[in-house]
C-alpha positions in Angstrom: 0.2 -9.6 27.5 2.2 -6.5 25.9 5.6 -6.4 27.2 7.1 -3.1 28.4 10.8 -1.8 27.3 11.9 1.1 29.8 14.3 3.3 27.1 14.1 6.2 29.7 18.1 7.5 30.9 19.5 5.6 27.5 20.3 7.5 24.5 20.1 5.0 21.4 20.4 6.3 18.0 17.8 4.9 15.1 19.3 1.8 14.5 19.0 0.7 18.0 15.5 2.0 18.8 14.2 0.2 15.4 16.0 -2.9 16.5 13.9 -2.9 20.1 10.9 -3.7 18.6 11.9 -5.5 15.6 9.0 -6.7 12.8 8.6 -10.7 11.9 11.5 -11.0 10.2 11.9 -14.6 9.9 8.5 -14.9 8.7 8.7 -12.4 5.7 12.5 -14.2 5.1 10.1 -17.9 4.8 7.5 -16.0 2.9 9.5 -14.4 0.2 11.3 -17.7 -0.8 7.8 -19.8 -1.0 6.2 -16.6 -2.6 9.0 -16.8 -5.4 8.3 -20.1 -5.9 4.8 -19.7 -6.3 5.2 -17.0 -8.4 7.7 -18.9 -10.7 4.8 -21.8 -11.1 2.3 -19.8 -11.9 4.5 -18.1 -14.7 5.7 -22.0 -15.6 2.1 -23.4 -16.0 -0.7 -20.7 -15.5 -4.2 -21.8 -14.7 -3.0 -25.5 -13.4 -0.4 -24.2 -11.0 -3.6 -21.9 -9.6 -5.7 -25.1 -9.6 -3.5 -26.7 -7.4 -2.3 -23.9 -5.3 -6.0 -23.1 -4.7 -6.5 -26.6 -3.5 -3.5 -26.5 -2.0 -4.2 -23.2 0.4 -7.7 -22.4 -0.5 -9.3 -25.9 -0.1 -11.4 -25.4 -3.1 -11.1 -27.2 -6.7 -13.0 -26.9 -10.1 -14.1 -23.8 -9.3 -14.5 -20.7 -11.6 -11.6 -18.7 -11.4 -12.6 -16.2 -14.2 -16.2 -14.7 -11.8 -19.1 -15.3 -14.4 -21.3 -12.3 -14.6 -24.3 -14.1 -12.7 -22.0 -14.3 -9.5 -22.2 -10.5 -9.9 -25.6 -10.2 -10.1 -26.6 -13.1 -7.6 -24.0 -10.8 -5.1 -25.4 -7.3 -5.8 -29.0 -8.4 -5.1 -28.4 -10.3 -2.1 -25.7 -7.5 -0.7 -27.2 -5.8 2.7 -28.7 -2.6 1.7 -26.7 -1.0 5.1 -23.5 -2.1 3.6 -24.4 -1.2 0.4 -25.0 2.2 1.8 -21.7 2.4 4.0 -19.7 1.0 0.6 -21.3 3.7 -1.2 -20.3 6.6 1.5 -16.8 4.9 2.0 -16.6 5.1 -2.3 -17.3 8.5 -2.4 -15.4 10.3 0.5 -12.5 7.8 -1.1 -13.3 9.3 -4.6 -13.0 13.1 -3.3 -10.0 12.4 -1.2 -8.0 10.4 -4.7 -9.5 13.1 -7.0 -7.1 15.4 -5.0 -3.9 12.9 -5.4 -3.7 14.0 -9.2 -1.3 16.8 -10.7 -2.6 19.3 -12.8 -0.5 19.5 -15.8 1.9 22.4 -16.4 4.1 24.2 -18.8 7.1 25.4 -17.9 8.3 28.4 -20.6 12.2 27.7 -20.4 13.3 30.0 -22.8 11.6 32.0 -26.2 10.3 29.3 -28.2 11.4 26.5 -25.4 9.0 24.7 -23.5 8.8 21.6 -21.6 5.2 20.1 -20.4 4.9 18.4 -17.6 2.3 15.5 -17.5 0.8 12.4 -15.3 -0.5 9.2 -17.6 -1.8 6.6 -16.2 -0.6 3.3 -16.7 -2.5 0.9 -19.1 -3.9 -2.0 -17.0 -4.0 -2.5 -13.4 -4.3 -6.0 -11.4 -5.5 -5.6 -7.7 -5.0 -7.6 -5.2 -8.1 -7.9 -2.3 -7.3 -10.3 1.0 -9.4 -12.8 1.4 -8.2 -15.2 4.2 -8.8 -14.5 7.8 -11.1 -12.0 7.4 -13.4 -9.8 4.3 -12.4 -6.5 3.0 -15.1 -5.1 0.9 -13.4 -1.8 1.7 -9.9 -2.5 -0.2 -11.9 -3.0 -3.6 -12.9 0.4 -2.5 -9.3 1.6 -1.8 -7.8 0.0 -4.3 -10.3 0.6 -7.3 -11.3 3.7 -7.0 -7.6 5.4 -7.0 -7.3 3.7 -10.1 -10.4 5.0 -11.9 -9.7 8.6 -10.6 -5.9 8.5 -12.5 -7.9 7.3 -15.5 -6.9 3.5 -15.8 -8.6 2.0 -18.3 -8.5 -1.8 -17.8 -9.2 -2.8 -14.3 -8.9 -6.4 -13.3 -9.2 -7.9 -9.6 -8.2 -10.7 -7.5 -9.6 -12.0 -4.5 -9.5 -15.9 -2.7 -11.7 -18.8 -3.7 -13.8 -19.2 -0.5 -14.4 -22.8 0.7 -17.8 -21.7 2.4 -18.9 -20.4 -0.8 -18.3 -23.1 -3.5 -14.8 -21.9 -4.7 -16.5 -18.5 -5.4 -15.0 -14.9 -4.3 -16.8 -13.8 -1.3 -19.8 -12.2 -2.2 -19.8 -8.6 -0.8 -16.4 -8.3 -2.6 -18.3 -9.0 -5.4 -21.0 -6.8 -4.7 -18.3 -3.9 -4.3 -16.3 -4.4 -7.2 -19.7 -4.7 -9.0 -21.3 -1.5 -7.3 -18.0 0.4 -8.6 -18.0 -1.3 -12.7 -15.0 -3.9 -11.8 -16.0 -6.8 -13.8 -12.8 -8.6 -14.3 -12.8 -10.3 -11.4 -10.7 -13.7 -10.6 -10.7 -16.1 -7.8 -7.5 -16.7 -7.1 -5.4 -15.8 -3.8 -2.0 -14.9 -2.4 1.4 -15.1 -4.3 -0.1 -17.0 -6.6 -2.8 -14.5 -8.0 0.1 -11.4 -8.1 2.3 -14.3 -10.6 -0.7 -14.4 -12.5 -1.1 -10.3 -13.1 2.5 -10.1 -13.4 3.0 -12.8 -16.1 -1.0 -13.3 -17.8 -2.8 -16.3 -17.6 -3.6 -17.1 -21.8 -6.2 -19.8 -20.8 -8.0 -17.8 -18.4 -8.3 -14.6 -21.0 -6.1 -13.2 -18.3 -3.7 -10.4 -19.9 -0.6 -9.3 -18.1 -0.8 -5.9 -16.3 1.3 -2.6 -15.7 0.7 -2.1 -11.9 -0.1 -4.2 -9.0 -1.9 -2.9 -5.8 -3.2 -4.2 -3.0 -2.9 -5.5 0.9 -2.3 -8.8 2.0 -0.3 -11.1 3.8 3.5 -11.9 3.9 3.3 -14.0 0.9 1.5 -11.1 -1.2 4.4 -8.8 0.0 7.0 -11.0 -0.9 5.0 -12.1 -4.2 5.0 -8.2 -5.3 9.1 -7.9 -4.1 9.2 -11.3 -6.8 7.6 -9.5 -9.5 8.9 -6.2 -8.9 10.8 -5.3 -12.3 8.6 -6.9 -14.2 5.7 -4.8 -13.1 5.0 -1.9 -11.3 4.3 -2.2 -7.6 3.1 -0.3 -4.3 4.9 -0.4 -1.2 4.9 -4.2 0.5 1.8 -3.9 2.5 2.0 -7.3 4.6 1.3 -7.5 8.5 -0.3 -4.7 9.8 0.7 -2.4 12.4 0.1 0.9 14.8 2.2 2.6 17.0 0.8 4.7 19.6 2.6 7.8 21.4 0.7 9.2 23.8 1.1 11.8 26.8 -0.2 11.2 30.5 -3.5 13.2 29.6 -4.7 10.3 27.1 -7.3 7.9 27.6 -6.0 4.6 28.3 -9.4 2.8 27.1 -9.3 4.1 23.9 -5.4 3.4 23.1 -6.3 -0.2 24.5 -9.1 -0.3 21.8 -7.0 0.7 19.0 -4.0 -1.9 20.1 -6.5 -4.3 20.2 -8.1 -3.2 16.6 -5.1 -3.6 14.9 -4.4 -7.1 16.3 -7.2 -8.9 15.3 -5.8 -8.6 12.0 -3.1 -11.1 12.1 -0.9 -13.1 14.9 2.0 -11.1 13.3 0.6 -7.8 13.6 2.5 -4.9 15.4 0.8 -2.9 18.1 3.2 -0.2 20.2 2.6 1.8 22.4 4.9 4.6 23.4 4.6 6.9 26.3 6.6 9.2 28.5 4.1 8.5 31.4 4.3 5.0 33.7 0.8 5.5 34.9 -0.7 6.0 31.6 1.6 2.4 31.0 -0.5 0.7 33.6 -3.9 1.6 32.7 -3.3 0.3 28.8 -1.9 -3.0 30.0 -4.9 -3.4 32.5 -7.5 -2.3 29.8 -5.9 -4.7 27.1 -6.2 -7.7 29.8 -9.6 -6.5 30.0 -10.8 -5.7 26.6 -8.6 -8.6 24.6 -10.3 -11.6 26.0 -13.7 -10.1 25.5 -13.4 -9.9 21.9 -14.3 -12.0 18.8 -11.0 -12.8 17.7 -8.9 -13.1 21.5 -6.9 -15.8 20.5 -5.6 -14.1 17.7 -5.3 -10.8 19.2 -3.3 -12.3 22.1 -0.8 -13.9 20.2 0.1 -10.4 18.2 0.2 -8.3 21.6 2.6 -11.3 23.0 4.7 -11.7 20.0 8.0 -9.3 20.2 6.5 -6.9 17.4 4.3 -5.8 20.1 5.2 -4.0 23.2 4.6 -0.6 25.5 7.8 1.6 25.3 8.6 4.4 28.1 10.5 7.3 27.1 12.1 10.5 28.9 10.6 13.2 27.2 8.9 13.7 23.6 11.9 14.1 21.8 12.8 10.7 22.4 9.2 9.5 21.4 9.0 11.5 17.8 12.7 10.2 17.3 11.3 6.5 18.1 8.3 7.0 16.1 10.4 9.0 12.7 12.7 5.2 13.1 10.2 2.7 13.2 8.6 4.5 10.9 4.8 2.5 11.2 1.9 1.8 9.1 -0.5 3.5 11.1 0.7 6.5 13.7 -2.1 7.9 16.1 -1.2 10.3 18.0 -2.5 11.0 21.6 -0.9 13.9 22.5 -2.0 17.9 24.0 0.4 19.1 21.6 0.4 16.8 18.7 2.4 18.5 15.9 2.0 16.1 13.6 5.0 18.2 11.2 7.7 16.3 13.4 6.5 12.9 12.7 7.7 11.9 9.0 8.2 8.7 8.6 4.3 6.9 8.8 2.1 5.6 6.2 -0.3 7.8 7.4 -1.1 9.8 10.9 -3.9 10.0 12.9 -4.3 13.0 14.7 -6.4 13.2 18.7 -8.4 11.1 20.5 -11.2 11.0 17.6 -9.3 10.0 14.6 -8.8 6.2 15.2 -7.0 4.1 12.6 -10.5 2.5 12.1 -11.7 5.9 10.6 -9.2 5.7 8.2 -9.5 1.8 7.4 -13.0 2.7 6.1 -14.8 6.1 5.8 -12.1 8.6 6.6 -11.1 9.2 2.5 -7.9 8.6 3.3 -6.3 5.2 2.0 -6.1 2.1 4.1 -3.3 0.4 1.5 -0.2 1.8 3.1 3.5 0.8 3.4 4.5 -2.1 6.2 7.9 -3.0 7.7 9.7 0.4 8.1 8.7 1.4 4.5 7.0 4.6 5.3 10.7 6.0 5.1 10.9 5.8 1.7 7.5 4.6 -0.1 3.9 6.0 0.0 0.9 4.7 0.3 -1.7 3.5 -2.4 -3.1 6.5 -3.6 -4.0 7.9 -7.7 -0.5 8.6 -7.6 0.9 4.9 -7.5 -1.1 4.8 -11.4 0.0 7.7 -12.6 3.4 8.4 -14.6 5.3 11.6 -14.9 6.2 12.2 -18.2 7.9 15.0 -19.7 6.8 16.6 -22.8 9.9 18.7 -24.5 9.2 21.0 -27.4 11.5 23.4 -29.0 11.7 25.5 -32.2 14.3 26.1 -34.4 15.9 29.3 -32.7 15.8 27.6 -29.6 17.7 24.8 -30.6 19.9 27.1 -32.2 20.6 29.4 -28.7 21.8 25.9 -27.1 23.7 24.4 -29.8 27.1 25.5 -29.0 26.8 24.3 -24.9 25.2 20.8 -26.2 28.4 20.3 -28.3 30.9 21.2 -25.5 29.2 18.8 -23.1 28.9 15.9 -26.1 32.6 16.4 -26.7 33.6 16.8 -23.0 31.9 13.5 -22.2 33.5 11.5 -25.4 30.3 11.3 -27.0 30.9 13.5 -30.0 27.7 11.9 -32.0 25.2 13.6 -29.8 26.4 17.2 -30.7 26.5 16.2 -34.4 22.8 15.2 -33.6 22.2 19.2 -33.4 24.8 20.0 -35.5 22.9 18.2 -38.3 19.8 20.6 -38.5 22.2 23.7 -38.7 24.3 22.7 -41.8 24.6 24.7 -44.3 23.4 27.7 -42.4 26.1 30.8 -42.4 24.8 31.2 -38.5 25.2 28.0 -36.8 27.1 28.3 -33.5 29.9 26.6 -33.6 
């Protein structure tokens, strides 16, 4: 089911060991161009381009697309009190570990009577974006919403599929979690479509364009955000979901099987890799997966993503060669089944699971990390979801009089030396007349 790629006696620089186990590229190349169109409706037409896009890939019409508050309360009371309890630990350990995400402010004394403050606003209004398609994930309202509220966004507003088995509504424990955390703008509306309408406002719908959008999903809600992107503020493109392994011959090769496997059931397109300096430890994953795989709820979808070329075991000499694979892939998810892990070497992941007993599944729910994390060899530039992504460094510059004054004369020789004599006048202004003005 996985296929192996033996790298050991090569040496391959980055380029070539990314390109070995390359992501669905043609499918976020197909995405992006019918995202943008769907986007580019939505901002044409608003609430009937929805209507017929949610017909279209929801197989639901007439529905409610702004959530009444009934559904709310018809959601809450019907939510199962253990996943009410798990939402309400998963909120909490998510609200400790985004209440540390946020700068304290400082003031930096530059010189006598010069000071510059540094700051962190947070944007305005948010629009995030909750998958709703081959499975429910109560817990990104949790990642997502709860970052938010800890930067100190005022206007929250969510988006999550119409659901054919439930009249057109939004599922109901989404419902029940955006409701358990005070999210009451709430709109049934899914994919590209829904991240055109937060981009660009929907006037019928009381729908008001936001600052920032957030959220997991598919390749269309990637390549909706990359179609927006300019227009609003964005995270990283989360679309098909991925883990890479690297393990050492002393790991257990049920448990790496386990968390291939977890991964997979995601999506067909979903990257699971396993790298490994040790053949036997090779051997035992691919027996397990045959094992395990079939035995699950969702096989059929797990087998396609371990047989699709995003997936494969790779064997490397030494661990050198399996950080330097790791730090050029650059995955979603890293776990890292190793004596000596040292996770310092590994910089390029969304985020990093360290030993045996901190699975990716830990962090997809209750570890207080973030689940919303950058896809497709992001990690090497972007960061994932966190109070950060709301939150806007700004620069507050304050200087007196005789501060100015001590920095007049270098202002001017800059001004003139770049042609732009206007901006040393600028200062010059608020010394004329006065017998000490540097000149």
């Amino acid at each position: 089911m996985l296929r192996t790629i033996d790298l050991r006696g090569r040496a391959l620089s980055p380029a070539d060991l990314t390109a070995l186990v390359p992501r669905a590229t043609v499918a976020r190349e197909e995405a992006l161009a019918v995202a943008t169109a769907v986007v580019h409706d939505v901002a044409e037409r608003g609430e009937t381009a929805l209507r017929e896009q949610a017909a279209r890939f929801d197989g639901v019409s007439d529905h409610a697309i702004r959530v009444p508050a009934s559904h709310f309360d018809e959601a809450l009371a019907n939510l199962d009190p253990a996943v009410r309890a798990a939402l309400e630990e998963a909120a909490g350990r998510v609200r400790r570990g985004s209440a540390a995400q946020v700068p304290t402010p400082v003031t930096t004394d530059i010189a006598p009577g010069a000071r510059v403050h540094q700051r962190w606003q947070p944007v305005r209004r948010v629009g995030l974006y909750v998958p709703g398609g081959k499975a429910v994930y109560p817990s990104s309202v949790v990642m997502n919403v709860i970052p938010a509220q800890v930067a100190g966004v005022r206007e929250i507003a969510l988006a999550s599929p119409p659901q054919s088995t439930h009249g057109g509504r939004v599922h109901p424990v989404i419902l029940a979690a955006a409701r358990l955390l005070g999210v009451d703008e709430v709109y049934a509306m899914g994919g590209a479509g829904a991240i055109g309408a937060f981009a660009y406002g929907v006037p019928s719908l009381g729908l008001a364009p936001v600052d920032v959008v957030t959220g997991p999903g598919n390749n269309f809600v990637a390549s909706a955000k990359r179609a927006v992107a300019g227009r609003v503020g964005t995270d990283s493109e989360a679309g098909a979901t991925e883990i890479l392994i690297v393990a050492d011959a002393d790991a257990d090769p049920r448990l790496i099987a386990a968390d291939l496997i977890s991964q997979a059931e995601h999506d067909e397109q979903a990257s699971a890799v396993l790298v490994t300096t040790s053949t036997d430890l090779a051997d035992a994953v691919v027996r397990e997966v045959a094992d395990r795989a079939p035995r699950t709820r969702h096989s059929a979808r797990v087998a396609e993503a371990l047989r699709g070329e995003q997936s494969a075991i790779v064997l490397v000499d030494d661990r050198e060669t399996a950080t330097a694979f790791s730090n050029a892939y650059a995955p979603e998810h890293l776990e890292l089944h190793l004596n000596d892990p040292r996770p310092e070497d590994f910089v390029h992941a969304g985020a990093v699971f360290v030993g045996a007993h901190t699975p990716v599944s830990l962090g997809d729910y209750l570890a207080g990390s973030n689940h919303v994390l950058p896809t497709g060899g992001q990690a090497r530039y972007a960061p994932g979801l966190s109070a950060a992504t709301f939150l806007r460094p700004q620069q507050v510059v304050e200087y007196d009089r005789e501060a100015l004054r001590a920095v007049h004369g270098a202002i001017v020789t800059l001004a003139d030396a770049e042609a732009l004599p206007a901006h040393g006048e600028a200062v010059t202004a608020r010394f004329e007349g006065d017998a000490q003005a540097t000149t």
